[in-house]
C-alpha positions in Angstrom: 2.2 6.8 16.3 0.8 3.9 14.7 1.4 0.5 14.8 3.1 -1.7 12.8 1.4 -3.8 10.0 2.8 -7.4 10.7 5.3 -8.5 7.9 3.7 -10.3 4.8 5.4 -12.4 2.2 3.6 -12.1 -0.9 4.9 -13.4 -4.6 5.4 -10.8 -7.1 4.8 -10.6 -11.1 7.2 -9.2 -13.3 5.7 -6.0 -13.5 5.9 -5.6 -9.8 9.4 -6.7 -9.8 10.4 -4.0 -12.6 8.4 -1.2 -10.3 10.7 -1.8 -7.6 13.7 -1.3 -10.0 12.8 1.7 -10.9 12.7 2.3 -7.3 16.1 1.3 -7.0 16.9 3.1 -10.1 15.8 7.0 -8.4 17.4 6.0 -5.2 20.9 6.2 -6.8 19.8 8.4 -8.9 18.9 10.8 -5.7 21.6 9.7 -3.6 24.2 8.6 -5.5 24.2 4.8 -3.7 23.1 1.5 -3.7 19.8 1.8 -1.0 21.2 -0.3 1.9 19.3 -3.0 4.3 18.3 0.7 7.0 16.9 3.0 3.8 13.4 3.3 3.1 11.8 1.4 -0.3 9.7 4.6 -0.6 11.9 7.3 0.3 10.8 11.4 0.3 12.3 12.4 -3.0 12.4 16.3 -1.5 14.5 15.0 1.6 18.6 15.4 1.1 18.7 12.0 3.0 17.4 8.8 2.3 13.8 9.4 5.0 10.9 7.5 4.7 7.6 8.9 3.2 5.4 10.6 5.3 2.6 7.1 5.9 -0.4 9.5 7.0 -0.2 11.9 4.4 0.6 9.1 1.6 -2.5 7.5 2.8 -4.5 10.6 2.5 -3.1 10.8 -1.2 -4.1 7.2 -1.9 -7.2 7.6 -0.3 -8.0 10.6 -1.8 -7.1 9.4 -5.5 -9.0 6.5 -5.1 -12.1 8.2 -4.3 -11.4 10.5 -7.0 -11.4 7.2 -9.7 -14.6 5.9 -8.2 -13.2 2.9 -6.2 -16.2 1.2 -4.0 -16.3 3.4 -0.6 -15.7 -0.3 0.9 -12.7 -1.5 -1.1 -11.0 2.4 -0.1 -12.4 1.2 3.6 -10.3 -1.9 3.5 -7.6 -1.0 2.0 -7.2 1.6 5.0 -7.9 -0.9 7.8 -5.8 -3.8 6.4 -2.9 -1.8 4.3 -3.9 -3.8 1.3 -4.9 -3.7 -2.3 -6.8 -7.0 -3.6 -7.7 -6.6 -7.0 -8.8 -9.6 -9.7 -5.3 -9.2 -10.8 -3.4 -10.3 -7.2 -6.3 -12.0 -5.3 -4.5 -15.4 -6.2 -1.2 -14.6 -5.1 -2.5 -12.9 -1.2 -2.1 -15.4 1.3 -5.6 -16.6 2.6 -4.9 -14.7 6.3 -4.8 -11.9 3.9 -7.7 -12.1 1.8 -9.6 -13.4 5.3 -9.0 -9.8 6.5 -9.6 -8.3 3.4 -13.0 -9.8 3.4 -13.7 -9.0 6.7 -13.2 -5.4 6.2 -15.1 -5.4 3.3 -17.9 -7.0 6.1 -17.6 -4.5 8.5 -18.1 -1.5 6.2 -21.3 -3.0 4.7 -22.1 -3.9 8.6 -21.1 -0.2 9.6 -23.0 1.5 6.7 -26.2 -0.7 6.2 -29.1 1.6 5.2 -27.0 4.7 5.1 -27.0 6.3 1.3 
C-alpha cells in the first residue's frame, strides 16, 4: 500500500470550486445524500456505496491520457512522484514547498534521462 501524500492547502479559482460541486451534485445524485466528513471526494460511480476510486488504476488513466495528449515525458514524471499538476494557469497559487518539489522532479527526470532519446 502506498503512502500517504502529506495534506496541502491550496487556494482554488472559481472554476475549481464549481468542479467540486458538480462533485457534490453526482454524489446525491448516486446516493441519495449529502457526502459526509468519512466519504470519498472521488467516489467509484459503479460502487453501490460511497468507496473511494481505485488510486493505482486512476493514475494509470491519468498517466496514460496524458501521454496520449503529448504532455512532456517529465511533467507526466512529476506529476507521478509529487501527486501534482503545475500548469501556467496554478503555478501562482502552489505553495513554494510545492513548486520546490515540483521542480525537483522535473530535475531528476532530466538527471535520470540525460542522453537517452
Amino acid at each position: 500500500m502506498k503512502p500517504k501524500r502529506p495534506y496541502r492547502e491550496v487556494s482554488i479559482d472559481q472554476e475549481t470550486h464549481d468542479a467540486l460541486m458538480e462533485q457534490r451534485e453526482a454524489f446525491i445524485a448516486k446516493f441519495g445524500r449529502e457526502p459526509g466528513a468519512d466519504d470519498p471526494l472521488f467516489f467509484n460511480p459503479n460502487a453501490d456505496t460511497p468507496q473511494p476510486v481505485d488510486m493505482d488504476a486512476f493514475e494509470r488513466e491519468l498517466t496514460d491520457a496524458m501521454a496520449a495528449a503529448g504532455i512532456d515525458p517529465a511533467v507526466i514524471y512529476a506529476s507521478k512522484k509529487t501527486g501534482l499538476i503545475v500548469t501556467e494557469d496554478n503555478r501562482e497559487q502552489m505553495p513554494a514547498e510545492a513548486l520546490k518539489e515540483w521542480e525537483a522532479a522535473i530535475g531528476e527526470y532530466q538527471e535520470l534521462t540525460k542522453g537517452k532519446p
